[in-house]
C-alpha positions in Angstrom: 0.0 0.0 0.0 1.5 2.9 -1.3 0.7 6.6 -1.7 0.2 10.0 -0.2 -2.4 11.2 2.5 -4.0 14.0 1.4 -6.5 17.0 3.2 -8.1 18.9 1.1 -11.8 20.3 1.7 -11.8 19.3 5.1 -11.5 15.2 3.4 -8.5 13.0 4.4 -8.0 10.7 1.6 -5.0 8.9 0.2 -3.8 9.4 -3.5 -1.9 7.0 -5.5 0.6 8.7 -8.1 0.7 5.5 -10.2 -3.2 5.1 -10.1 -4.0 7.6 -13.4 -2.0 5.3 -15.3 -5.2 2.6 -14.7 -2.7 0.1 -13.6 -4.1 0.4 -10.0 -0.8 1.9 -9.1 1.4 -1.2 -10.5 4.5 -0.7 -12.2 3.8 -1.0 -16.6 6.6 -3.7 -16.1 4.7 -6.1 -13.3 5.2 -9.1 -13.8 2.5 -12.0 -13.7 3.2 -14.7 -11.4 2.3 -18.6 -11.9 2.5 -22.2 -10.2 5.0 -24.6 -10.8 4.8 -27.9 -10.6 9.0 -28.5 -9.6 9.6 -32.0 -10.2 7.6 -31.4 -14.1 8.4 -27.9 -14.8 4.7 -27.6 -15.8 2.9 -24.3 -14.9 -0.7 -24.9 -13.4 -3.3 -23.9 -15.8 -6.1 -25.1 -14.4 -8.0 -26.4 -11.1 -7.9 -29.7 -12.9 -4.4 -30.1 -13.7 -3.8 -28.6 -9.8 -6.5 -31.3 -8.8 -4.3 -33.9 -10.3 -1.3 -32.6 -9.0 -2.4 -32.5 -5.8 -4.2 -36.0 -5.7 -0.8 -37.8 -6.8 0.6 -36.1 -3.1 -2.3 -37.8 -1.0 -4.5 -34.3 -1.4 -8.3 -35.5 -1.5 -11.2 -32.6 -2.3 -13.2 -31.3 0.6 -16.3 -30.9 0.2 -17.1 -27.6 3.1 -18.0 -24.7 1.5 -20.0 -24.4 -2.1 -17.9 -21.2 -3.3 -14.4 -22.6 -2.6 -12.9 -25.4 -3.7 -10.7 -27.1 -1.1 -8.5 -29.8 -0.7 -7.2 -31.5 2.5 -5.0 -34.3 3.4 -5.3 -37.4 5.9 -2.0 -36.9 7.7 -2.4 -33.5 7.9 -4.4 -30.7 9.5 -3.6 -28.3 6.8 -6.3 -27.5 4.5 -5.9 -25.6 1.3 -8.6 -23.5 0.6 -9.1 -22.0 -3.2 -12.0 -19.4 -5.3 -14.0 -22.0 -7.5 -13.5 -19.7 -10.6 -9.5 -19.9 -11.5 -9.4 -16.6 -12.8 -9.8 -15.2 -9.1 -6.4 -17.5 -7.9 -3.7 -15.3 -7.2 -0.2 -15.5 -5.8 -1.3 -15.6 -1.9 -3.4 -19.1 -2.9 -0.2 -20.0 -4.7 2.1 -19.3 -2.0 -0.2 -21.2 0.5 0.2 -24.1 -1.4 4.1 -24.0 -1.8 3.9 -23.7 1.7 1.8 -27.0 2.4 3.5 -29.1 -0.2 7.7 -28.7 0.4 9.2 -29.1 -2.6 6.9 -29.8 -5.0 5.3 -26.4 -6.2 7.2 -22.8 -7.0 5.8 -19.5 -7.9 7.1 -17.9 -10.6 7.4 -14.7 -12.1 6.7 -14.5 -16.1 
């Protein structure tokens, strides 16, 4: 969170230099970040290729909540926890699943 707090007309408000720019005040040279799988090298385009991915490591799906789509794993009280629509997964999904699987998923900047 960047910016600058500003008062004008008795407002407090903060303004964000690089928001004109419609970028939402990201750099024109962002980069995109995706999910590896390490031991393939294959990025993650999809729940189902995740899905299989994560089934091969023990991960089962969970069936709590209709709007997410979750997976959880016997020996384990972790619980990875994902939007149903795959345009909404971002990096903080991706780095919660590098996190719960060691060494076998990266993010990645492209």
């Amino acid at each position: 969170m960047s910016g600058v707090w500003v008062f004008k007309d008795g407002v407090m408000r903060r303004e964000n230099p690089g928001a004109e720019s419609g970028d939402g005040g990201q750099s024109s040279n962002a980069r995109r970040k995706v999910l590896v799988h390490t031991p393939t090298d294959q990025v993650i385009t999809s729940y189902a290729l995740l899905e299989a991915k994560l089934a091969g490591l023990g991960w089962e799906r969970y069936n709590g909540e209709p709007h997410l789509l979750q997976f959880h794993k016997q020996s384990s009280v972790h619980l990875i926890s994902l939007p149903r629509d795959f345009s909404k997964f971002n990096s903080v999904h991706m780095y919660d699943i590098v996190v719960k699987t060691r060494n076998e998923f990266r993010v990645k900047e492209v």
